[in-house]
C-alpha angles and dihedrals in degrees: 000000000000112000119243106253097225118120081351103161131171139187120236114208141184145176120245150160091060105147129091126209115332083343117104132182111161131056103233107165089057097047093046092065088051121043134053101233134027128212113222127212110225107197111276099079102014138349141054128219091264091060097047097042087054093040088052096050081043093053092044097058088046087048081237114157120242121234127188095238085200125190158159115291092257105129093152092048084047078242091295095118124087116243133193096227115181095250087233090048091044090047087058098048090049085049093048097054099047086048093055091041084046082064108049088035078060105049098055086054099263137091149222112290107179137338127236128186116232127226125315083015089051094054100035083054093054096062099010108093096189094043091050097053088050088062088045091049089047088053103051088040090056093038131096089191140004096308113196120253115217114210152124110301107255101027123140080237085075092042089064108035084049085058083049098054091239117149106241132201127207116223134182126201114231091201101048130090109241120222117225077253094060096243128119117284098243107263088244107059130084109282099008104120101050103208091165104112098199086052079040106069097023089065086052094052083047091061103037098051106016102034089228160128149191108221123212090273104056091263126130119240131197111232119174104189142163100188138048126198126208105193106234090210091072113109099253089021092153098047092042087046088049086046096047088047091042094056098035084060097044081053091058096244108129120234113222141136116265127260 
């Protein structure tokens, strides 16, 4: 059933920062003048301290909100390969990363919103119970308060953050194929990463007003969620995100960061 549109709002997420030394893969200049709140890498799968120092002065001029984009060390699989990290070890590197983007978020006069696992971290968490728990335990050692966990509704990420007493926000991905589970289709099979922009945004308008989406089978699947993600690393990232901003407004759905 379609949503009523009144006092609608979503969140429009990317990830950015993901670059290290004199390489450069996302635009973040151009995202940050479009969505609400920026995923920062933090290091272990992208980044350096010279990147997010410069994204988060970036996201504070823009009046962006900064998000530990948190993940495996994994800087040569791009964090995209699973990885059997000790939880407690796993705890301390979360940790680790939130701390050194803390820093940067601070000196540009802003601060750590939220914190999202990337990739293979992002996945293991939905369905790994101990893994998850380790991301949960990072983030209340490197908080000073309940930060909000960014994830796939149903994980066992939010499980865990929820017994935590950590805020959680549900996101959905416009340019990933859906399983009939309502999990991600895996990166390396047929379909699974969806560049079409017309599918695109239509898949965001599904979301926003109908809470919904197709999955890779032709089947619906519910998706409440309060938060979309397109991913910065897309080739046209910035002009798909505008479009899908653009659309999402003409739709009368506001645009906004969560609370």
């Amino acid at each position: 059933m379609t949503a009523s549109l009144a006092n609608l709002s979503i969140d429009l997420n990317a990830d950015l920062g993901e670059g290290f030394g004199r390489w450069r893969l996302t635009d973040d200049e151009a995202l940050l003048s479009i969505v609400t709140s920026a995923n920062v890498a933090c290091g272990f799968h992208a980044g350096d301290p010279s990147t997010m120092h410069r994204v988060c002065e970036l996201a504070a001029e823009h009046g962006v909100r900064i998000g530990a984009q948190v993940s495996y060390r994994d800087l040569a699989g791009f964090g995209r390969r699973s990885m059997d990290v000790p939880p407690r070890e796993l705890a301390d590197e979360i940790a680790y990363q939130i701390g050194a983007l803390e820093i940067f978020a601070r000196a540009a006069g802003a601060r750590v919103h939220y914190v999202k696992p990337h990739g293979a971290l992002y996945n293991r968490s939905v369905h790994d119970e101990a893994q998850a728990a380790a991301v949960v335990k990072g983030v209340t050692l490197a908080a000073g308060g309940p930060l909000p966990v960014l994830g796939l509704p149903g994980s066992r990420l939010h499980e865990a953050a929820r017994a935590a007493g950590l805020p959680v926000v549900a996101e959905a991905f416009a340019d990933r194929a859906y399983t009939a589970a309502g999990t991600l289709v895996p990166r390396g099979e047929p379909g699974a990463v969806v560049s079409d922009p017309d599918t695109v945004v239509k898949r965001a308008l599904g979301f926003a007003r109908d809470h919904a989406v197709t999955s890779i089978d032709g089947q619906r699947v519910e998706v409440d969620v309060r938060s979309l993600c397109v991913h910065g690393d897309t080739p046209g990232a910035a002009d798909l995100a505008r479009r899908v901003r653009s659309e999402l407004t003409t739709a009368g759905v506001r645009v906004a960061a969560f609370t």
